[in-house]
N, C-alpha and C positions, 0 to 999 in steps of 0.2 A: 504494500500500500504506500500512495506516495504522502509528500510532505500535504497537497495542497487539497486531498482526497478526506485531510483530514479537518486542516485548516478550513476551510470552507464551512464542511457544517459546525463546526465548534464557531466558528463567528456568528454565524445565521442564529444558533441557539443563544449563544450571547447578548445578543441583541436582544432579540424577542422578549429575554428574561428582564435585560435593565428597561426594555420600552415598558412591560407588564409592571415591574419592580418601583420605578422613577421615572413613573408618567410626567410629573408635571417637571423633569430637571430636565436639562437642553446637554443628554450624555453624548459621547462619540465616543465609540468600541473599536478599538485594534487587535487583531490574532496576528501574532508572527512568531514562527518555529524560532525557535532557539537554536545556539550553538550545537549544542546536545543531543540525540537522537529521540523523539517523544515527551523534547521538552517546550512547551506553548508559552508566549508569554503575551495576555488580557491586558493589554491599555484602556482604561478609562479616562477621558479627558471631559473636564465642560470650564466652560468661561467662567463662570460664579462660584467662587468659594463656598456659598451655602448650599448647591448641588454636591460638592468632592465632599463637604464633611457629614452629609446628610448617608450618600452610600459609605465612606468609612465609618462612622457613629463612632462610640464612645470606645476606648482602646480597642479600636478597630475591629469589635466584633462582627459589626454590618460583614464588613470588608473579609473578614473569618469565614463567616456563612458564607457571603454569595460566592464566594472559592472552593466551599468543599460542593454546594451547588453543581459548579463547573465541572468541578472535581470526579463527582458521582457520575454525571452526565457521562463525560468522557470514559470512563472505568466502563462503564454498560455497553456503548454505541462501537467502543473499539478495545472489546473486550481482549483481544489477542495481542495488545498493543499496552507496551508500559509508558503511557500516557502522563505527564505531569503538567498541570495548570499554576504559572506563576500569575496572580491578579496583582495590579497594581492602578492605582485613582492618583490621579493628580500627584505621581513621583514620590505619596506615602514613605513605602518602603526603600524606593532609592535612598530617600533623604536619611531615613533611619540606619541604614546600611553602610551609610556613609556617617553618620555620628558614631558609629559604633565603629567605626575602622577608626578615626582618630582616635578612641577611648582606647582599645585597641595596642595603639602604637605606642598614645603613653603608657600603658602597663608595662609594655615590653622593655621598652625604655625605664624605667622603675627596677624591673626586676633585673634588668641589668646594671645597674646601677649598684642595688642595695644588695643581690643579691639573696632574694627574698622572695615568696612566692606573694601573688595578689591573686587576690579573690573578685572577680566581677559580679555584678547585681544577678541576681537569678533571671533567665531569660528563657524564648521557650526554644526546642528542638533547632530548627532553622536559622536562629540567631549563632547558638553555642556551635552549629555544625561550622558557620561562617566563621568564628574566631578560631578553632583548629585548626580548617585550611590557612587562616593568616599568620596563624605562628608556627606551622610545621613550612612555612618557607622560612622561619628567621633561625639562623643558627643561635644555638646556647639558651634555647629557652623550649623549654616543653607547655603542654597543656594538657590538661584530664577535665572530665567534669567531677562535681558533688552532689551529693543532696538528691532528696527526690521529687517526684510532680515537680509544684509551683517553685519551689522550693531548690530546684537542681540550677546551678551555675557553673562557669568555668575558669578553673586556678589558673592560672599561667606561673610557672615555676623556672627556677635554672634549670641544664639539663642539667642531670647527673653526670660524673667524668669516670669511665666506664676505665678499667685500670689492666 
């Protein structure tokens, strides 16, 4: 199956949901494959600030929903197909992605410094996967998570000097 076999009705369905969902907000929907193979990524745009924070809502549950929404959709229609739905409204999670890679770099920078492991705020699955990948490129510093559920964060540490 190709990329556009899939893109196609994944936009179509997209749409339908935010016209049905945010009738009265002036949304525009984008589908485009990712790098990745059966990776999608949901552009929401609209002109007005109280349309982007009306579909994110409040710690972006809206924005949670209407993704696993997406999510199910795709799972059922290309069942054979390991399908992922990245949703993003008005650069949301870019921007987040992006606070958190500087937060990030200071740590790194800290624990090289002090020598000492830092502890980050608890975050969920897709945050904490994002700081691994950024610190298994930096030499001299490791990462693990803690904690469980809400609850689970991630240490950034020296590495240990293996003898």
């Amino acid at each position: 199956m190709e990329v556009k076999d899939i893109q196609r009705p994944l936009e179509k369905f997209a749409k339908e949901l935010f016209a049905k969902l945010c009738s009265p907000a002036d949304l525009k929907v984008e589908v485009t494959p990712g790098d990745e193979d059966g990776v999608f990524y949901v552009d929401i745009s609209a002109p007005c600030d109280d349309d982007k924070a009306l579909v994110i809502g409040y710690r972006a549950k809206n924005l949670k929903a209407l993704r696993t929404i997406l999510q199910t959709y795709a799972n059922r229609k290309f069942k054979d197909l390991n399908v992922k739905i990245n949703l993003d409204v008005g650069d949301y999670y870019k921007n987040k992605f992006d606070r958190l890679s500087v937060r990030v770099e200071q740590a790194i920078d800290e624990v090289k410094l002090l020598k000492e492991p830092v502890k980050l705020r608890p975050m969920a699955a897709r945050f904490r996967r994002f700081v691994h990948l950024m610190v298994s490129k930096v030499k001299g510093v490791t990462s693990f998570s803690e904690g469980e559920g809400r609850d689970r964060r991630v240490v950034i540490a020296p590495e240990e000097k293996s003898d």
